[in-house]
DONU-210367 format. One record per residue: residue number from 1; residue in three letters; x negated, y, z negated of N, C-alpha, C in turn. Coordinates in steps of 0.001 Angstrom, whole numbers. Last residue first. Layout:
num; residu; n_xx; n_yy; n_zz; ca_xx; ca_yy; ca_zz; c_xx; c_yy; c_zz
NUM; ala; X; Y; Z; X; Y; Z; X; Y; Z
...
//
This chain:
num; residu; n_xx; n_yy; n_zz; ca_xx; ca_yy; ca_zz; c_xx; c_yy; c_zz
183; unk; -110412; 112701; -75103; -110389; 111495; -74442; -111023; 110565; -74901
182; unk; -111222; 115076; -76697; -110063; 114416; -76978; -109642; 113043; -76461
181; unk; -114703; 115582; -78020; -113860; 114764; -76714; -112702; 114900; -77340
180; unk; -115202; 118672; -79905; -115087; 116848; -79605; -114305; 116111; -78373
179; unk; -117468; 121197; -80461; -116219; 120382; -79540; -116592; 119189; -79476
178; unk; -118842; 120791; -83711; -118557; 120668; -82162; -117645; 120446; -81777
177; unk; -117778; 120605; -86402; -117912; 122310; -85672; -118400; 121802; -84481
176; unk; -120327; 118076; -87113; -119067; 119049; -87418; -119350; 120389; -86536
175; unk; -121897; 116253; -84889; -121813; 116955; -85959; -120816; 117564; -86116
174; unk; -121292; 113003; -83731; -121026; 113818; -83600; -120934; 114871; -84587
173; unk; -121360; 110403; -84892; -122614; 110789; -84436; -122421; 112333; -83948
172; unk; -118548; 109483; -85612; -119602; 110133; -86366; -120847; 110548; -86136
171; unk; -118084; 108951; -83047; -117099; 109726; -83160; -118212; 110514; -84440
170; unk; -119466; 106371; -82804; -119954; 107409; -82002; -119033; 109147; -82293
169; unk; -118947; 104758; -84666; -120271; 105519; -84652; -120001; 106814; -83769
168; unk; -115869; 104563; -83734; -116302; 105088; -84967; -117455; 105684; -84840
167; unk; -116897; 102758; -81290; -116184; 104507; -81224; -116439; 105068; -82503
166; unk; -117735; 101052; -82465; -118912; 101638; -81349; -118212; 102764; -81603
165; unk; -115909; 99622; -84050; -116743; 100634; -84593; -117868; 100950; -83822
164; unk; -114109; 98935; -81935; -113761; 100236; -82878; -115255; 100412; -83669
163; unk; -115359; 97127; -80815; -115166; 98302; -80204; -114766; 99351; -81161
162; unk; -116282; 95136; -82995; -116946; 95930; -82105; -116662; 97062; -81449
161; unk; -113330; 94505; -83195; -113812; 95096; -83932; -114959; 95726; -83634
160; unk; -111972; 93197; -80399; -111539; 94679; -81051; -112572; 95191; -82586
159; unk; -113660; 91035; -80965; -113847; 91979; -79667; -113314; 93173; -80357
158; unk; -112401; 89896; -82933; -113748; 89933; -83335; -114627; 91228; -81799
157; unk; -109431; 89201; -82523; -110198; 90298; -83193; -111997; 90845; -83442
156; unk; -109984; 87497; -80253; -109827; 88588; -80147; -109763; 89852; -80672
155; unk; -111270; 85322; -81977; -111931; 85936; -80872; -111320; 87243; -80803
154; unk; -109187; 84647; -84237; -110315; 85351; -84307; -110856; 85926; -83416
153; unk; -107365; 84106; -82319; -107111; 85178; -82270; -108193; 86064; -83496
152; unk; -108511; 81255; -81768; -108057; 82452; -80613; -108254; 83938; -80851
151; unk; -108488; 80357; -84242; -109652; 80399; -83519; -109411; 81753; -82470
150; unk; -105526; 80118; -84395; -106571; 81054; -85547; -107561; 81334; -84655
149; unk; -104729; 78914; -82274; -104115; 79665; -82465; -105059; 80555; -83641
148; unk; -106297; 76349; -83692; -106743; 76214; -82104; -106024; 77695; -82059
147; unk; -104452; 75825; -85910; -105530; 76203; -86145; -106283; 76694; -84603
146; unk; -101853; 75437; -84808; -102408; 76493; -85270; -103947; 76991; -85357
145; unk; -102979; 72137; -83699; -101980; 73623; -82760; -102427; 74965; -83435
144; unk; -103289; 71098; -86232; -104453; 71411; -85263; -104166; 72317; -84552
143; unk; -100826; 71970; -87496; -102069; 71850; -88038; -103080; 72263; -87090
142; unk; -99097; 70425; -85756; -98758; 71854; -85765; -100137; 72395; -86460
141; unk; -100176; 67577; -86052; -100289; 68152; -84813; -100157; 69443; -84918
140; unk; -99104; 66313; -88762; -100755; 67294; -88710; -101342; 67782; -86962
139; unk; -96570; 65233; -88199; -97071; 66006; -89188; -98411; 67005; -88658
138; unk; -97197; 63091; -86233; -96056; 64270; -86585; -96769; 65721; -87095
137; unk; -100210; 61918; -86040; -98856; 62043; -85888; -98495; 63411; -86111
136; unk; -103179; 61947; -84802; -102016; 61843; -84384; -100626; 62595; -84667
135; unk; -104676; 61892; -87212; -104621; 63333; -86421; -103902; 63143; -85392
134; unk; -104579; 59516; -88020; -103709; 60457; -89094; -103129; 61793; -88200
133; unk; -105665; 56693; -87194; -105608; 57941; -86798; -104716; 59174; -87074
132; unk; -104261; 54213; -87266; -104901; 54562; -88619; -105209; 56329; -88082
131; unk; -100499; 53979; -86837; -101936; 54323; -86497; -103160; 54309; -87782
130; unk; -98075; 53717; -89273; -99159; 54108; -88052; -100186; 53961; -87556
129; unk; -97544; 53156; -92311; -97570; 52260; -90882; -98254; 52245; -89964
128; unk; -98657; 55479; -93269; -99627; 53811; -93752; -98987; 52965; -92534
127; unk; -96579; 57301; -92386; -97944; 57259; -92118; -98649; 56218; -92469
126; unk; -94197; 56024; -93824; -94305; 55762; -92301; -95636; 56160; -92088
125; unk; -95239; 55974; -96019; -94770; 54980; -95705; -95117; 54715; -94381
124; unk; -95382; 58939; -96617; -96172; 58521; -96967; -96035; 56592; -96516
123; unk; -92135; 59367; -96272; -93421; 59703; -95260; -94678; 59075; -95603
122; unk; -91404; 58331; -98691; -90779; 57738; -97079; -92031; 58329; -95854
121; unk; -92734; 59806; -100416; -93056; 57936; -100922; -92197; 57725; -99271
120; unk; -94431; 62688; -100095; -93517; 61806; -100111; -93578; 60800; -99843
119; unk; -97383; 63115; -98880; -97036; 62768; -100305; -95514; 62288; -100722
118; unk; -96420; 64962; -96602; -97535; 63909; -96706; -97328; 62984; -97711
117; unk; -95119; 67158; -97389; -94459; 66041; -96938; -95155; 64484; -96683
116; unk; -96996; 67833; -98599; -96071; 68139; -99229; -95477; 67040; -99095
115; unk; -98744; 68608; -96782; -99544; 68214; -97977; -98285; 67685; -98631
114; unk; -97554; 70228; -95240; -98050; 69452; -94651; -98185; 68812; -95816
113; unk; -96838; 72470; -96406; -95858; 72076; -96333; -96231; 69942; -95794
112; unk; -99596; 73501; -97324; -98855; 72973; -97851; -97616; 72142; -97399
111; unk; -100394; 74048; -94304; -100614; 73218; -95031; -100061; 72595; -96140
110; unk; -98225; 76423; -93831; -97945; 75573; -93235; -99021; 73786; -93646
109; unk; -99530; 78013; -95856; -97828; 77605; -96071; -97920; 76573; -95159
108; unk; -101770; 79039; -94782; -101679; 77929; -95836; -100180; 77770; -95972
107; unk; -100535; 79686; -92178; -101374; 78438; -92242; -101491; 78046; -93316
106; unk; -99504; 82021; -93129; -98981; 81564; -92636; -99478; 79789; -92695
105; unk; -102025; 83455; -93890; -101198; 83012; -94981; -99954; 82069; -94660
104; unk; -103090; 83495; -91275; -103832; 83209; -92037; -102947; 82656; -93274
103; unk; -101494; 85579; -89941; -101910; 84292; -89904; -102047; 83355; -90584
102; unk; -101473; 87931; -91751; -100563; 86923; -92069; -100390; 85556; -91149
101; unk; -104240; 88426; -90676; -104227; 87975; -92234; -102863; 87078; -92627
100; unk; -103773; 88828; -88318; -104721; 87680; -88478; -104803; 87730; -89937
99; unk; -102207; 90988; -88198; -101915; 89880; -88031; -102864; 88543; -88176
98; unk; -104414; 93171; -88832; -102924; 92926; -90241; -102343; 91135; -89895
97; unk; -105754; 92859; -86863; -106199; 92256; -88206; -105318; 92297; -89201
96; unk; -104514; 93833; -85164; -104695; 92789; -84802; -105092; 92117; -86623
95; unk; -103596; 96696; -86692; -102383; 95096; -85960; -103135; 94089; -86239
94; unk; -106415; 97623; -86401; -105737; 97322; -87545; -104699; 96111; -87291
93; unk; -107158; 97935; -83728; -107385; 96676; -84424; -107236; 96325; -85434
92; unk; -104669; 99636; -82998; -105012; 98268; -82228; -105724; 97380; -82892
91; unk; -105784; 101925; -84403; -104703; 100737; -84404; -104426; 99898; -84094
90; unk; -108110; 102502; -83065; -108089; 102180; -84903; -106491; 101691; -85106
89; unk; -107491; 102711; -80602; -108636; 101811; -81289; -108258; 100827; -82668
88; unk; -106138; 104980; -80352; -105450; 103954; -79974; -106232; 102579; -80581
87; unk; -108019; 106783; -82173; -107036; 106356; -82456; -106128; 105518; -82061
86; unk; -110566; 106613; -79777; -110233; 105851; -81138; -109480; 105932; -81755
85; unk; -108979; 107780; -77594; -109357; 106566; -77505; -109701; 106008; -79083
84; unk; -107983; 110277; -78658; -107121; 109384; -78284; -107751; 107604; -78745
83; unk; -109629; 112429; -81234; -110142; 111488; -79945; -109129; 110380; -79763
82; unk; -108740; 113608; -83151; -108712; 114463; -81823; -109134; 113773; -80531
81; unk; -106806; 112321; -85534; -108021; 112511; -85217; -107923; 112919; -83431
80; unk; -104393; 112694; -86531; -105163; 114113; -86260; -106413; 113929; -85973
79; unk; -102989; 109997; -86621; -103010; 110839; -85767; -103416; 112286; -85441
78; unk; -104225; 109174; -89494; -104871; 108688; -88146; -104332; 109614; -86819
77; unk; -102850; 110003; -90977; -104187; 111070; -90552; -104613; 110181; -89671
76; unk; -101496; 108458; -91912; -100539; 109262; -91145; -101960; 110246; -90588
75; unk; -102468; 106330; -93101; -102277; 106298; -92238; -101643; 107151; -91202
74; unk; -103973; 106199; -95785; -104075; 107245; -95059; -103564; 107031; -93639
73; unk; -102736; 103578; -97505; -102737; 104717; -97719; -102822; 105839; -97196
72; unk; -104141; 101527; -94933; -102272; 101923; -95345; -102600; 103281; -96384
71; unk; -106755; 102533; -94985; -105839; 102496; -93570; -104396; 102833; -94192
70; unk; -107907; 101768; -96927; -108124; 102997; -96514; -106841; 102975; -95367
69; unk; -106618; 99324; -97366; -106145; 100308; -98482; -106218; 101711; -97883
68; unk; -106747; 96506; -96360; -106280; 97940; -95890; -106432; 99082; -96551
67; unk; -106248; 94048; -98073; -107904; 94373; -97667; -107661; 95984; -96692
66; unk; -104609; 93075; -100734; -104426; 93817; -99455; -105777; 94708; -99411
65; unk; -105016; 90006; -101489; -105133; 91074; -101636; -104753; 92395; -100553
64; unk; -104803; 87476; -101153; -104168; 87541; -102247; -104222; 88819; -102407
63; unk; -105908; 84393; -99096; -105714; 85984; -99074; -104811; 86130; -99939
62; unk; -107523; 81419; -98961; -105792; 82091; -99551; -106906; 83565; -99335
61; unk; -108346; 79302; -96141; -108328; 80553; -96829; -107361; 81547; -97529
60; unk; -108225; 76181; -95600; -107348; 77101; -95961; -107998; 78540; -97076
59; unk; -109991; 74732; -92438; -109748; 75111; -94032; -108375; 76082; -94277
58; unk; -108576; 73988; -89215; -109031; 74716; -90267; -109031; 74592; -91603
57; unk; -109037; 70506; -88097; -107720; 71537; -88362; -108981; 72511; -89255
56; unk; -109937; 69583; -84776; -110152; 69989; -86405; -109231; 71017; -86459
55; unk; -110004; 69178; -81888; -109074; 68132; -83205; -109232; 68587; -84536
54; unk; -112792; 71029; -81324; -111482; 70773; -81044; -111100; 69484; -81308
53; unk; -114032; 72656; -83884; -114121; 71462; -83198; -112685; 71624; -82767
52; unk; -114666; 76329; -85349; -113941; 74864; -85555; -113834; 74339; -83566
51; unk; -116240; 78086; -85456; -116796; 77025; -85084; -116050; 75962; -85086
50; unk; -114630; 80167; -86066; -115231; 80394; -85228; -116169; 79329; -84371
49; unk; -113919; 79617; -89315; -112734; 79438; -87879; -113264; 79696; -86600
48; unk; -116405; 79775; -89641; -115226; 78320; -90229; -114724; 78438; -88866
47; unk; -116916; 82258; -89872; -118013; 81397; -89107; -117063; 80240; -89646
46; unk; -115141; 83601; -90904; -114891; 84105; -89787; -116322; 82516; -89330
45; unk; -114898; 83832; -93497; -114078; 82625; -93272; -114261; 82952; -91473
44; unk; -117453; 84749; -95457; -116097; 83914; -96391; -115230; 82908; -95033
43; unk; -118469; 86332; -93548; -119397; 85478; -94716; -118626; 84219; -94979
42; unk; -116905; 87966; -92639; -118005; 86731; -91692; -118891; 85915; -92424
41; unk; -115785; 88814; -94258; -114265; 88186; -93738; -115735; 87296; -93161
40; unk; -117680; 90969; -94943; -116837; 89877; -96243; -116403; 89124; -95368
39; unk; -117602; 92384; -92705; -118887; 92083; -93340; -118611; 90461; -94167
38; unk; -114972; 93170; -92560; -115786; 93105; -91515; -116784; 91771; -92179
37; unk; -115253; 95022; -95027; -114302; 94115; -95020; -114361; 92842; -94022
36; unk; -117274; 97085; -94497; -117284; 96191; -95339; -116308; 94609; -95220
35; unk; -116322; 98125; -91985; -117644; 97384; -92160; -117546; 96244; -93625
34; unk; -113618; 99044; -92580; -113904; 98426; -91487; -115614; 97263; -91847
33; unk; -114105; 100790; -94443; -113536; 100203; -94604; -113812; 98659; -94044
32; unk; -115957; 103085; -92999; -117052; 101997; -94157; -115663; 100808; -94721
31; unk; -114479; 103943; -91102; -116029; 102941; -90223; -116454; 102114; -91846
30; unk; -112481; 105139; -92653; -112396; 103828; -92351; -113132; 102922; -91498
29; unk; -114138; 106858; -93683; -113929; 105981; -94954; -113120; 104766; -93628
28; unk; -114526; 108378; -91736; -116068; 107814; -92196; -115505; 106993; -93262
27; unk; -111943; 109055; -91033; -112880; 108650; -90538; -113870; 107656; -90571
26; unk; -111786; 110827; -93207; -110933; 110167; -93309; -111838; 108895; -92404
25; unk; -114088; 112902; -92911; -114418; 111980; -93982; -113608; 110554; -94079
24; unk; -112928; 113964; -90498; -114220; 113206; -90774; -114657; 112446; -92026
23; unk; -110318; 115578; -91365; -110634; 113903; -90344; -111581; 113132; -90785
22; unk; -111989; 117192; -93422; -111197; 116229; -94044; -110680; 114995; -92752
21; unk; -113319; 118589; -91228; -114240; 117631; -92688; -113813; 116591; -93181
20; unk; -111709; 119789; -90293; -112268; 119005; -89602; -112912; 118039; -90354
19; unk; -110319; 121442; -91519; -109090; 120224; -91352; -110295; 119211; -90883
18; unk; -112183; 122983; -92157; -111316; 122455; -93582; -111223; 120739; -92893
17; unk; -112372; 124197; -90178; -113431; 123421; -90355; -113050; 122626; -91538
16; unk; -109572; 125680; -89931; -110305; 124559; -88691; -111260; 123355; -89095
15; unk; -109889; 127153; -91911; -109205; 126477; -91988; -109177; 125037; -91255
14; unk; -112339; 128889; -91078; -112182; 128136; -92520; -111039; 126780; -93033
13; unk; -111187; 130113; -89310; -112188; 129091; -88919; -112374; 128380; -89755
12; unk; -108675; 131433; -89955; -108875; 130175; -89233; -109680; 129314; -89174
11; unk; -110244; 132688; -92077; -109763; 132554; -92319; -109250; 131131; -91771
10; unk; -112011; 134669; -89435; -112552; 133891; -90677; -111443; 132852; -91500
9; unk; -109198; 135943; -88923; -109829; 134419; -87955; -110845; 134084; -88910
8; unk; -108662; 137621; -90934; -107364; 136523; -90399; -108100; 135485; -89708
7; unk; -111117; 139345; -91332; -110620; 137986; -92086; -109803; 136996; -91825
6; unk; -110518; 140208; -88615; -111750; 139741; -88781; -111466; 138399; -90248
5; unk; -107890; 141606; -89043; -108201; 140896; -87942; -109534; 139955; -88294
4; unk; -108798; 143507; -90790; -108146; 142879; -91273; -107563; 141382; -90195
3; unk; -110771; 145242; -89938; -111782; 143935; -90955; -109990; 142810; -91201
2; unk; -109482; 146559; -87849; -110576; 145550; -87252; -110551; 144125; -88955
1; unk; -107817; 147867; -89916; -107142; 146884; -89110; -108150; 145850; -88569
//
């Protein structure tokens, strides 16, 4: 009975340390998600929208991919990680960055539409009337509006990303088989 007790919790612990490896790796794939993607977005479009002038409209960055993969594929293991604070983290700045992509795609639609109506022979009329100052009218005010709306909410992703991966490190600085904060 003792050895048969003795395997049943060997057994647990095997199971414990199973589940723990598999957080941790889940984990460690979305601190290297995070970084990389992170990494790409400050090369390609985060120093554009981070320096834009006030009256400047942004470039148009097309997005064509879904930059999530670790996240939407494993998203239901985000709730077995044992530390609240980076799971409220790791969603919070997923949102923020799911939304700053359909930002983002949002703005080129809204250029085009700009580009669009620009080029019609009645609009294209009434703009040669106007002003010579283009960044006036109608048209290219929602332009600058948004773009001043990108800038923003780069900032605020660019805060939430720091923080998630201070917690990330720190969640991985932690060896397996320790007690882990739940807080």
């Amino acid at each position: 009975m003792w050895a048969q007790f003795v395997s049943i919790g060997s057994q647990r612990n095997q199971q414990k340390l199973s589940e723990e490896l598999l957080i941790r790796g889940f984990v460690q794939a979305i601190a290297d998600e995070v970084t990389s993607v992170w990494a790409r977005f400050n090369v390609e479009i985060g120093p554009h929208v981070k320096t834009l002038l006030e009256g400047e409209a942004s470039p148009v960055f097309p997005l064509h991919q879904s930059y999530f993969v670790v996240f939407d594929s494993n998203a239901s293991r985000v709730g077995r990680i044992p530390c609240r604070k980076l799971r409220e983290q790791i969603i919070a700045t997923y949102v923020e960055a799911k939304g700053f992509v359909d930002s983002m795609r949002y703005y080129e639609r809204l250029v085009d539409t700009y580009n669009t109506q620009k080029t019609q022979p009645s609009v294209a009329a009434y703009l040669a009337s106007v002003a010579k100052d283009v960044r006036d009218d109608q048209l290219y005010r929602p332009l600058l509006q948004y773009s001043e709306q990108l800038k923003l909410d780069h900032s605020r992703l660019e805060e939430k990303m720091e923080e998630l991966k201070r917690l990330l490190q720190a969640f991985l600085d932690i060896p397996p088989r320790k007690n882990r904060p739940v807080d």
